[in-house]
C-alpha positions as CSV (number, residue, x, y, z in Angstrom):
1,X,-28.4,-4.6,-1.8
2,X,-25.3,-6.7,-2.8
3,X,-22.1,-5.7,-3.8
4,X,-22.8,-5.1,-7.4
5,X,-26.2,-3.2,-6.9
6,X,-24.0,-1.1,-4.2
7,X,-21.4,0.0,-6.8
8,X,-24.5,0.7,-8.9
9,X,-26.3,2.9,-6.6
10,X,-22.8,4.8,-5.9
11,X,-22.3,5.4,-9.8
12,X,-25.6,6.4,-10.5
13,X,-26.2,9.5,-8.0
14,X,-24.1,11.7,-9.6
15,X,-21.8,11.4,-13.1
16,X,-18.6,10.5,-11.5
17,X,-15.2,12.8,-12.7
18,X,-13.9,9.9,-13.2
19,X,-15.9,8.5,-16.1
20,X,-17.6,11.7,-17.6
21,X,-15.1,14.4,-16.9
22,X,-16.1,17.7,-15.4
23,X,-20.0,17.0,-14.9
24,X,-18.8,14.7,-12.6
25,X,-16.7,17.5,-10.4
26,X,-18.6,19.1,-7.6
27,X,-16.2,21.2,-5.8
28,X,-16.8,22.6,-2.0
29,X,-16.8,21.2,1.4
30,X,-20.2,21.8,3.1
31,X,-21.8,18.5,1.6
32,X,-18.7,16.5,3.1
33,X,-19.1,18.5,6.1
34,X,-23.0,17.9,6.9
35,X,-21.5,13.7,5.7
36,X,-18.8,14.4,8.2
37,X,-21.1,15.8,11.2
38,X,-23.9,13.3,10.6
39,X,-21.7,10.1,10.7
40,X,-19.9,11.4,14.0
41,X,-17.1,12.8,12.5
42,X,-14.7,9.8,11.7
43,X,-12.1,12.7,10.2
44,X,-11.2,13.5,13.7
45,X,-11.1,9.7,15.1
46,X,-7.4,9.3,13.2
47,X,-4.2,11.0,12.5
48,X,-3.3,11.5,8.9
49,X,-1.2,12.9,6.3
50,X,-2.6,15.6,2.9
51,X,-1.4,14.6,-0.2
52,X,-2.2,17.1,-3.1
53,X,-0.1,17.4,-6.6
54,X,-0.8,17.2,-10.4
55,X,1.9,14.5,-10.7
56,X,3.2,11.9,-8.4
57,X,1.0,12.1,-5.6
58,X,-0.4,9.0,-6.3
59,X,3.5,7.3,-6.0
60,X,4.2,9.7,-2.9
61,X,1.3,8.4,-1.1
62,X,2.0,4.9,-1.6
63,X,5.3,4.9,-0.8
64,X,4.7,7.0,2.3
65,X,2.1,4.0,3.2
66,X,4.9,1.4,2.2
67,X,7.3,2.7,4.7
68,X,5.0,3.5,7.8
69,X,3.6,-0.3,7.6
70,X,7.1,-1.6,7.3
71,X,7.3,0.7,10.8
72,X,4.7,-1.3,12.0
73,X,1.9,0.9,12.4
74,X,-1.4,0.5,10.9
75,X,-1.8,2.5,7.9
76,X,-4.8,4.0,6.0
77,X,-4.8,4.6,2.5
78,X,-6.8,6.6,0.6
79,X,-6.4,7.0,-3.6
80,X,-8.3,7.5,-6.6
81,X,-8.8,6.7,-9.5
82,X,-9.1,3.0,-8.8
83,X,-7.6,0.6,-11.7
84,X,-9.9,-2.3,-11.7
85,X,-12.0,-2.7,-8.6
86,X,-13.7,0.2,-6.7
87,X,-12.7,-1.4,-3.1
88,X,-8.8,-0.2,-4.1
89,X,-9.5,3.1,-3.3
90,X,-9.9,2.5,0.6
91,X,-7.3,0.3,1.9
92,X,-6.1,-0.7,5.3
93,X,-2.1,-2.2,5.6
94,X,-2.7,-3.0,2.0
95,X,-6.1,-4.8,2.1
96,X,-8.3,-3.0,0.4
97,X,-11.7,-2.3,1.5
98,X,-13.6,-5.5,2.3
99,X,-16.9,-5.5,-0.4
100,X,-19.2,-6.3,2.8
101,X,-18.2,-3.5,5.1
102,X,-19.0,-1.1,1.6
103,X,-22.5,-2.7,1.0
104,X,-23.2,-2.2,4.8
105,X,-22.4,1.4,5.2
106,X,-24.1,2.4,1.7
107,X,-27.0,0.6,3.2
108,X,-26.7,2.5,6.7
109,X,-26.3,6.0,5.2
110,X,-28.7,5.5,2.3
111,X,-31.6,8.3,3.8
112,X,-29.0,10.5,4.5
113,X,-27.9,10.7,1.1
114,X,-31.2,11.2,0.0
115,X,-31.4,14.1,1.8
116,X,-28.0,15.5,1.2
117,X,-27.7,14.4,-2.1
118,X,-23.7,14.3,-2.0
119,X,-21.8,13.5,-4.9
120,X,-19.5,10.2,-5.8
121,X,-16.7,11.7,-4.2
122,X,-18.4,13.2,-1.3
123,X,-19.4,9.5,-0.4
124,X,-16.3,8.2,-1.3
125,X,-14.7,10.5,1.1
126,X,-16.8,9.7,3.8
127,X,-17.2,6.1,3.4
128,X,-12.8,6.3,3.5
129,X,-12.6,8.0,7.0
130,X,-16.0,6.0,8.6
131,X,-13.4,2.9,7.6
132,X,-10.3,4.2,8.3
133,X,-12.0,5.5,12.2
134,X,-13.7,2.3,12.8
135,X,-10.5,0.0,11.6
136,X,-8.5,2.3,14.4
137,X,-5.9,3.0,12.2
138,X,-2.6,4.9,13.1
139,X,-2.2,7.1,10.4
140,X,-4.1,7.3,7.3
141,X,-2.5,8.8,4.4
142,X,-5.3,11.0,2.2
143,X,-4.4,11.9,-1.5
144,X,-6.5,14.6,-2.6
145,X,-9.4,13.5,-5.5
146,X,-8.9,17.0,-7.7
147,X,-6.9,20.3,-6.7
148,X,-7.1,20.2,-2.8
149,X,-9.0,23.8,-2.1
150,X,-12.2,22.8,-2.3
151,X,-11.5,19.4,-2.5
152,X,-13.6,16.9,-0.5
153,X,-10.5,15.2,1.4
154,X,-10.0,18.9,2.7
155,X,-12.1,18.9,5.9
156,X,-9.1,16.9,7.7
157,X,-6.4,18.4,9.9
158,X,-3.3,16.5,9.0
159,X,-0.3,15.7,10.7
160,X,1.9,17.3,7.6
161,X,0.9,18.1,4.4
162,X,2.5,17.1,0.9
163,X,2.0,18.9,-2.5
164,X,4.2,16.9,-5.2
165,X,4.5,18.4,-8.8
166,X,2.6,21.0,-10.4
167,X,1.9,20.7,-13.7
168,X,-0.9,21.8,-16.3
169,X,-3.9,19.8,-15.3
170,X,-7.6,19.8,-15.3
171,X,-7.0,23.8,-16.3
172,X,-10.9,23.6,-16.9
173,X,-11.4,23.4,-13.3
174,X,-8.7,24.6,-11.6
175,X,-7.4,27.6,-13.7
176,X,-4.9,27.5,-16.9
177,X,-1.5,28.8,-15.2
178,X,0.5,26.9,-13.3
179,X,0.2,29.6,-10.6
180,X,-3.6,29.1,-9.9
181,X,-3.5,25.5,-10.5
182,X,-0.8,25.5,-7.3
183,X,-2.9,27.9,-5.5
184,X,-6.1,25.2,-5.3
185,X,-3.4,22.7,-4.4
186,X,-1.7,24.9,-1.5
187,X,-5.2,25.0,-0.5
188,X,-4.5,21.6,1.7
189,X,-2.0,24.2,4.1
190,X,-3.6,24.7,7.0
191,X,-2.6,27.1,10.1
192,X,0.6,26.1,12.2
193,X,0.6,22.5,10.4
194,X,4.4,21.8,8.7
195,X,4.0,21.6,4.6
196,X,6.3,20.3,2.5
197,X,6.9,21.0,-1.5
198,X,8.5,18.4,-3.2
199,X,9.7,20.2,-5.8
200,X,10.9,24.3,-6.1
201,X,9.4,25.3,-8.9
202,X,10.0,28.9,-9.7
203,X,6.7,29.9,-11.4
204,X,5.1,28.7,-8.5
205,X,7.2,28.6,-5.8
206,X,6.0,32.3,-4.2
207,X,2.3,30.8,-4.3
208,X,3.1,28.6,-1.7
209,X,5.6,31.0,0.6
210,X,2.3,33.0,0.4
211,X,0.2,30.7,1.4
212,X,2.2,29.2,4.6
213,X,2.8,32.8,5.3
214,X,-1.2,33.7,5.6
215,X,-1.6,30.3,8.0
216,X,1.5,30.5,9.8
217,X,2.4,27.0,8.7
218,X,6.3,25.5,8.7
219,X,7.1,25.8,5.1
220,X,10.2,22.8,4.1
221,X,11.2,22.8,0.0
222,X,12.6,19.1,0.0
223,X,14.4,18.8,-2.8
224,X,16.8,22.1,-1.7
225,X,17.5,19.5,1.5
226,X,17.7,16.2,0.1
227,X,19.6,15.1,-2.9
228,X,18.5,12.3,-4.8
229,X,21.3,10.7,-7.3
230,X,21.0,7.5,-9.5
231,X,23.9,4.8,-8.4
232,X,23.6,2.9,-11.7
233,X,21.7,3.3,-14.5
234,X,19.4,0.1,-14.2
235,X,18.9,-3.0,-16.8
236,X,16.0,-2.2,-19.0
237,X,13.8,-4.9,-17.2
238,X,15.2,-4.4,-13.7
239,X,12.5,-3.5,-10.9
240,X,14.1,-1.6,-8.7
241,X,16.0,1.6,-9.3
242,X,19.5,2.1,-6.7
243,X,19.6,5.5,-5.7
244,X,21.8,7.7,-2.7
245,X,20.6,10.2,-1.1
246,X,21.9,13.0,0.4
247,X,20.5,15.7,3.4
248,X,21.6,19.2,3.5
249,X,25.3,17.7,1.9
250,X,25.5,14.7,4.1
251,X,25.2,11.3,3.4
252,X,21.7,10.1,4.0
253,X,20.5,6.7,2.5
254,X,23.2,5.0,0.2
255,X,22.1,2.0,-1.9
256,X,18.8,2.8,-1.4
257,X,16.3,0.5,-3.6
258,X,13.4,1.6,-4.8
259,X,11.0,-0.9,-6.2
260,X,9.1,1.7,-8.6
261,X,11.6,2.3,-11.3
262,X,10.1,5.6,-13.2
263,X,12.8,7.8,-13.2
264,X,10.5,10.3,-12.1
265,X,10.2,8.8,-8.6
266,X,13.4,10.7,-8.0
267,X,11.7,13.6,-8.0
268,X,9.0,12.3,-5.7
269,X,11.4,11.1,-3.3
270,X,12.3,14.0,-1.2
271,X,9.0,15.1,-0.2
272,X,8.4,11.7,1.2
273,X,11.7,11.2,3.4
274,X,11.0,15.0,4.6
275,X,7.0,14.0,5.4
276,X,8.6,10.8,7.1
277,X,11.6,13.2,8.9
278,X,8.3,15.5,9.9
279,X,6.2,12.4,11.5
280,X,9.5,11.6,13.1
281,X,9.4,15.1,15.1
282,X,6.2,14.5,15.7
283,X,6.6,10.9,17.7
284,X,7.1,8.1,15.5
285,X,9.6,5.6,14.8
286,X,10.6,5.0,11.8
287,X,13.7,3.5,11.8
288,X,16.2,3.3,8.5
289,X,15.3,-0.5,7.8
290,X,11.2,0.7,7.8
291,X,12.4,3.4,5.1
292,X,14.5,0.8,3.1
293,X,11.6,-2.4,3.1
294,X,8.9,-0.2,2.2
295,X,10.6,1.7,-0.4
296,X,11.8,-1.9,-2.3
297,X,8.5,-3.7,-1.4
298,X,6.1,-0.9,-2.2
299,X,3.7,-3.2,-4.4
300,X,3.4,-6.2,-2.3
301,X,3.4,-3.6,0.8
302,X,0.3,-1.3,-0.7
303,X,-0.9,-3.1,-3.8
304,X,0.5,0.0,-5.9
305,X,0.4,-0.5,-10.0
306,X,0.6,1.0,-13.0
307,X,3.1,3.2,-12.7
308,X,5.9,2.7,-14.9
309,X,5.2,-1.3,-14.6
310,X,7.1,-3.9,-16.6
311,X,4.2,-6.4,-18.1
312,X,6.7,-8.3,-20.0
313,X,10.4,-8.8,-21.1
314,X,11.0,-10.4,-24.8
315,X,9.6,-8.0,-26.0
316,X,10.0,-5.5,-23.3
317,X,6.2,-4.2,-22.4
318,X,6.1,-1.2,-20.1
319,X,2.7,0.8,-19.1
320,X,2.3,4.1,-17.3
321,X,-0.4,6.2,-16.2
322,X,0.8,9.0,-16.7
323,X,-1.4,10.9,-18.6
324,X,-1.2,15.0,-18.7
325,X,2.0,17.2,-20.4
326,X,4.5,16.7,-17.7
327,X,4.1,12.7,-17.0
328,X,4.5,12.4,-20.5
329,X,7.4,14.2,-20.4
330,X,9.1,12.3,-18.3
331,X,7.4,8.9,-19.7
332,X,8.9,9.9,-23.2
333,X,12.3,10.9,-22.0
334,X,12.8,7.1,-20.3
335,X,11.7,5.6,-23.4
336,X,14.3,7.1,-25.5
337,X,17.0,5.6,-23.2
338,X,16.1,2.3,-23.9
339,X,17.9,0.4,-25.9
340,X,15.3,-1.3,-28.2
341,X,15.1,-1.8,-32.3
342,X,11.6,-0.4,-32.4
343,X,9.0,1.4,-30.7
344,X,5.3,0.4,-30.6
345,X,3.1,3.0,-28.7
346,X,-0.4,2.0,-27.6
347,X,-1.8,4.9,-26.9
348,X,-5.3,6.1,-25.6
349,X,-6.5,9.4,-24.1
350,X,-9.5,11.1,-22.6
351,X,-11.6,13.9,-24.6
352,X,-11.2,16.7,-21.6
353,X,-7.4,16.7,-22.8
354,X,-5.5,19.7,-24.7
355,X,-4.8,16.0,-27.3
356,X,-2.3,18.4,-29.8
357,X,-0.3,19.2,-26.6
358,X,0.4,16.1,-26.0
359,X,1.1,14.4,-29.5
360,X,3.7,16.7,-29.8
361,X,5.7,15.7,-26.9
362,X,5.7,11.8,-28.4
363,X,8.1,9.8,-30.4
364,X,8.1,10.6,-34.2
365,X,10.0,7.2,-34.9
366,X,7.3,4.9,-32.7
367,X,4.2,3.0,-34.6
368,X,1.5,3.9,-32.9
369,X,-1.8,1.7,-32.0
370,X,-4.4,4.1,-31.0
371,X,-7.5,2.3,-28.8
372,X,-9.9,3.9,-26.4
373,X,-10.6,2.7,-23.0
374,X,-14.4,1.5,-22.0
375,X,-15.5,4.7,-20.6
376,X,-17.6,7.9,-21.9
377,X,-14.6,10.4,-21.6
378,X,-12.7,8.6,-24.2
379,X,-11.3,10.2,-27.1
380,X,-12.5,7.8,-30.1
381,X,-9.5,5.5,-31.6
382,X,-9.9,7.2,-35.0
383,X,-10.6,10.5,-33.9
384,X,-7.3,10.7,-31.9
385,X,-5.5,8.7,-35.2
386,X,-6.4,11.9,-37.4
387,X,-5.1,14.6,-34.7
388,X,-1.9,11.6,-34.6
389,X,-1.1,12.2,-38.4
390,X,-1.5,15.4,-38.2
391,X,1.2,15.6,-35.8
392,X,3.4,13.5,-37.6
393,X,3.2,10.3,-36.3
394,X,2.5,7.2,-38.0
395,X,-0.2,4.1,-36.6
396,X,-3.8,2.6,-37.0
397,X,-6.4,2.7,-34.7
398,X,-7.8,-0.4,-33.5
399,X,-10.7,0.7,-31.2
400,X,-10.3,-1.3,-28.2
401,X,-7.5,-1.8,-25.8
402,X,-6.9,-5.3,-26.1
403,X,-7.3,-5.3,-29.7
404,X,-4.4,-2.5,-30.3
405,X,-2.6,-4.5,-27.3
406,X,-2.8,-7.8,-29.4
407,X,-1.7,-5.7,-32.5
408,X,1.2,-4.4,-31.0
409,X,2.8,-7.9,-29.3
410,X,2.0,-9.7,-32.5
411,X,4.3,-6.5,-34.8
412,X,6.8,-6.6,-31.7
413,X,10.6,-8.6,-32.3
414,X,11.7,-9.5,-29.3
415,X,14.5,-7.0,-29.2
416,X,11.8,-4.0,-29.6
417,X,9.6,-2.1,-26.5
418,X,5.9,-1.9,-26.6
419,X,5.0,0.6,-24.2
420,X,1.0,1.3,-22.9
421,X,-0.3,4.1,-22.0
422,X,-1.6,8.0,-22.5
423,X,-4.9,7.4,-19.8
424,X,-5.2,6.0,-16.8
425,X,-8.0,4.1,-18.1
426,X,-6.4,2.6,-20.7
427,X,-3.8,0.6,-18.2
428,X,-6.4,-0.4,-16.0
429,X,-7.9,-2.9,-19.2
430,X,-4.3,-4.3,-18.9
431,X,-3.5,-7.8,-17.3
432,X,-1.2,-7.4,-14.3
């Protein structure tokens, strides 16, 4: 098969989450275990590190990757969704996945599939640690797919394991309070390994006291350990964010750049220095310069986008893929400390979303473009227009990304913001 057939045959064995929603979701570990057994068990040929969240573990991960190849090791990654090209998913010191070494493996493992019938992600999964075992990496770094439980990343034994934000998420699959939703996530805790919270959250901090009691697993809240503080607020168009941080009241990192300037990467931040503080215990080196390049070179380090990503300056364009209640939260409350004449939303979300949730968290004083990525999970451009006006805010849809992109730039004075975003999907149309 070539490359394109492969991708094919991948899409087409299962609907994929990531296109249909939750037809696409197969939760459980036994398929991924009979993968695991059958191609020798690559899982237990590396060291790694679990990271599960609603929000930022996408940004944790990458960073995490950023710093530990700046400490010279050689570093697996493992994310999803992928923006534009499937092969970003697996990556290797920041390569991604070579398209020969994927049509070769499909081809390898195509009768056992047959027989197993494993979904997208249960291949995905495998084809990740078969790569990351036969690449002879030092650490791989494994963000879980969808809630962490029964999620197919979940037969490894990490190192350390990370659980970011918790947030209202998927609630169709993984429960509508913020307590179950963290209990699938604490799921990734396993006995006597160290687990670190990014963030205490009351509602459902005793979920995961719970759970590291039941395994007898280290239990570290970062962020009631290390303080992160903004030195200056940055220049609208600047790409790095300074930052100091503090560790149990003492000074820690000061002047500490950090290339990915969402404000919400402050939050993320903690959970990552005590994951790297953890592997330090643990026997690596990762000295303060490794921490400091591969926090401010974190996109040329891992290949990271999207994630609060300055497209252009005159007008200011921004996109983020931040996509459920609390990213756009956070997205909304940076827009409204930019200075800017006017705001032009593009907006486009999927159909699996609570939509009137989120409209009411937006802008009232933006024009809005409404557009709907290439995939069956979008909500249609006029379809989300009427829920829109009916939620007080004012725009046109214009079907197709590009199209309400184009409309947007061509409205935009230089002295206004055009920001992109509401789906993942939607910034992966977008020219980087």
């Amino acid at each position: 098969m070539t490359y394109a057939e492969t991708l094919e045959y991948l899409y087409g064995q299962l609907p994929i989450f990531q296109r249909v929603g939750a037809a696409g979701y197969k939760p459980g570990l036994e398929t991924t275990e009979k993968l695991a057994e059958a191609t020798g068990h690559p899982d237990r040929k590396f060291a790694s590190v679990h990271v599960a969240g609603t929000n930022g573990k996408g940004s944790s991960s990458n960073l995490l990757a950023a710093v530990l190849q700046a400490a010279g090791y050689k570093v697996g990654l493992y994310t999803s969704p992928h923006l534009r090209e499937f092969t970003e998913r697996i990556k290797v010191n920041g390569q991604d996945l070579t398209p020969e070494y994927l049509v070769a493996w499909v081809a390898q493992w195509k009768p056992l599939f047959g027989q197993l019938q494993p979904s997208f992600f249960e291949m995905c999964v495998a084809l990740a640690f078969s790569y990351f075992a036969e690449e002879q990496v030092d650490v791989a770094v494994v963000e879980v797919g969808l809630g962490g439980r029964l999620d197919s990343t979940n037969i490894i034994t990490p190192l350390v394991s990370l659980v970011t934000n918790i947030s209202l998420d998927h609630q169709n699959l993984l429960g509508d309070t913020l307590p179950l939703i963290a209990a699938e996530k604490a799921g990734i805790i396993k006995p006597g390994i160290p687990a670190i919270i990014s963030q205490t959250q009351p509602d459902v901090q005793a979920v995961f006291e719970h759970k590291a009691a039941t395994e007898h697993a280290p239990l570290l809240f970062a962020d009631q350990h290390y303080r992160v503080t903004l030195e200056a607020q940055p220049a609208p168009d600047q790409e790095f964010q300074v930052l100091t941080v503090t560790h149990d009241g003492q000074p820690l990192l000061e002047h500490l750049e950090l290339e990915l300037v969402g404000e919400y990467q402050q939050l993320n931040l903690p959970g990552v220095l005590a994951v790297l503080d953890e592997l330090r215990r643990q026997g690596f080196v990762v000295p303060e310069a490794a921490v400091r390049e591969g926090l401010r070179n974190v996109r040329q380090l891992t290949g990271f986008r999207g994630r609060w990503t300055i497209l252009d300056r005159r007008p200011l364009v921004v996109c983020d893929t931040g996509h459920n209640e609390a990213g756009l939260r956070l997205v909304t409350s940076q827009l409204a400390r930019l200075p800017r004449r006017q705001l032009h939303f593009v907006l486009g979300v999927v159909n699996d979303k609570d939509v009137s949730k989120m409209l009411k968290l937006l802008p009232t004083d933006a024009t809005y473009y409404f557009c709907q990525a290439a995939i069956p999970r979008a909500l249609p451009a006029a379809e989300l227009a009427e829920l829109a006006t009916a939620a007080g805010l004012r725009g046109e849809a214009y079907g197709p990304v590009a199209a309400a992109v184009a409309a947007a730039r061509t409205a935009a004075h230089p002295d206004d913001v055009v920001f992109i975003g509401g789906s993942t999907f939607v910034v992966a149309e977008l020219q980087f």
